[in-house]
N, C-alpha and C positions, 0 to 999 in steps of 0.2 A: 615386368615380373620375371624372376629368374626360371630358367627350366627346372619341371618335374619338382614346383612348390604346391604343396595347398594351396590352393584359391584364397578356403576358409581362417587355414590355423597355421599357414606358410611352414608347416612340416614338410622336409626333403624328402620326396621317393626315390627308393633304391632306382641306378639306373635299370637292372633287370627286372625289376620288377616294374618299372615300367615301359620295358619294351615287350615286358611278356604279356601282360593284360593291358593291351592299349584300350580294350572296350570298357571293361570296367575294374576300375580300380578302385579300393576299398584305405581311407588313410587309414594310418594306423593310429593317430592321435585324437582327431573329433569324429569318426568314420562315417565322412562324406564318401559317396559314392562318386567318383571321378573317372573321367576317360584324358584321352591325349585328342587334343584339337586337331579337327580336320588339315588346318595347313601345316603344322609338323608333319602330321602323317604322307600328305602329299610329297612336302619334300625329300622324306625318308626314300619313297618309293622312285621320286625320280630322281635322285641319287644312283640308286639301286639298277633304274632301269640303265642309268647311264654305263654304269660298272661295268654291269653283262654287256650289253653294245658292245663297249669296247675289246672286251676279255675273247666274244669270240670273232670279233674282226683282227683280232694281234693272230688268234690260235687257226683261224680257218684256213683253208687249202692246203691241208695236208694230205700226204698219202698215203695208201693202206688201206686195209680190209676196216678197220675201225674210226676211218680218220674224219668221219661225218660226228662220232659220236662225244669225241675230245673238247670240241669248242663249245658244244652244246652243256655237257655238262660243267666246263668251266664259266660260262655265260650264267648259269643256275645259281653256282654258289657264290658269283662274285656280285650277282644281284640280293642274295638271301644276305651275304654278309655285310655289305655297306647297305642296304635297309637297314637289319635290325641295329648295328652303329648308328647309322642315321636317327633312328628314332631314339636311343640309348642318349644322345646328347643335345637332339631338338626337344624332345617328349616336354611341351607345354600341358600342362593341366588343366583343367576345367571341369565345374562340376556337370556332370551326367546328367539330361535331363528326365524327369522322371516317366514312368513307363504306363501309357492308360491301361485301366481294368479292366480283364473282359468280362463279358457277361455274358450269361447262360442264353438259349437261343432256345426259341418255343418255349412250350408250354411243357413241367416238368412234373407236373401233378400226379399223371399218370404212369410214368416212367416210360412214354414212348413219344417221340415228337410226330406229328403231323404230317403225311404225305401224300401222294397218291399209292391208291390202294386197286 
């Protein structure tokens, strides 16, 4: 199946919109509730982890009063930006599985639960 199809009704999701709601996505056609599959997401992020790696091992040992802070922050955004790329062109879909109910806990009769007193 192609990336960022319906399962259901094989409706295309925008890529930002499915990089932005990876946990739940909503089609816009039959409105299943979708996420983005565990192994795109992995890949995204080890992508991502690799970027940074790189970004501040090219930028480190420099010098200066700020030179700690340079690779660091490029390590940041070059991890933030090939993830969410990453996930923009892997993002597989699948439907969400559904969420159990909670249930109220004690006895609510009285309007006070049971404790020690």
């Amino acid at each position: 199946m192609a990336a960022r199809k319906c399962p259901q009704c094989l409706t295309l999701i925008s890529m930002g919109h499915a990089a932005a709601f990876t946990d739940r996505i909503e089609c816009p056609s039959c409105k299943s509730v979708l996420e983005v599959a565990v192994i795109s997401r992995h890949l995204a992020i080890w992508a991502g982890l690799l970027a940074g790696v790189l970004a501040w091992r090219l930028t480190a040992g420099g010098a200066g009063t700020f030179a700690w802070v340079v690779p660091v922050v490029l390590a940041f955004l070059a991890y933030s930006l090939v993830a969410a790329i990453g996930t923009m062109f892997t993002a597989d879909l699948r439907l969400r599985p559904s969420e159990p109910v909670a249930e109220p806990i004690g006895d609510s009769g009285h309007g006070h639960v049971g404790g020690n007193h």
